[in-house]
N, C-alpha and C positions, 0 to 999 in steps of 0.2 A: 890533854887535848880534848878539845869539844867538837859536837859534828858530829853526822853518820859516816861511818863507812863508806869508801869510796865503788860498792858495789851496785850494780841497778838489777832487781830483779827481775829474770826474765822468763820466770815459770818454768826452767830446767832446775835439775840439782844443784848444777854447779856457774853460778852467775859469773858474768862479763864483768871488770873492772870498769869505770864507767870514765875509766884516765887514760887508761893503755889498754890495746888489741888482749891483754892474757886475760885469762879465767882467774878469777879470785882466788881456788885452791890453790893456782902455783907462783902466789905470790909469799916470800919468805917475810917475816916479821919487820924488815928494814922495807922489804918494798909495799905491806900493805900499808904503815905510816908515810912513807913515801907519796902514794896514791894519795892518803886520807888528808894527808895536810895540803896537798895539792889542791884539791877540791874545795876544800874549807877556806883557804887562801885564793881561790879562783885566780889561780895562778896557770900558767902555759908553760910545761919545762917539758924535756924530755923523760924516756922512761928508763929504770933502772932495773929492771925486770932479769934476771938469770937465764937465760936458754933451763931448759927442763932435761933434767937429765935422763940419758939412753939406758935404755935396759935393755 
């Protein structure tokens, strides 16, 4: 796949996904390509994102 990453940085640690409401960190490897091709395809879909889990 070609293209940036679907993160936008926003001078914290841990940047916004620039596709869905989540932080980059807690996107799992299905949902950071998820994001990436979505962006690259400028595409409008919903998000696949995991709930984060409780500790």
């Amino acid at each position: 796949m070609t293209g940036e990453p679907a993160e936008r940085p926003t001078g914290m640690s841990d940047p916004n996904c620039a596709m869905c409401p989540h932080p980059w960190s807690q996107h799992d490897a299905l949902g950071r390509r998820f994001c990436t091709a979505t962006q690259v395809g400028v595409w409008t879909r919903g998000c696949i994102c995991t709930p984060a889990q409780r500790r």
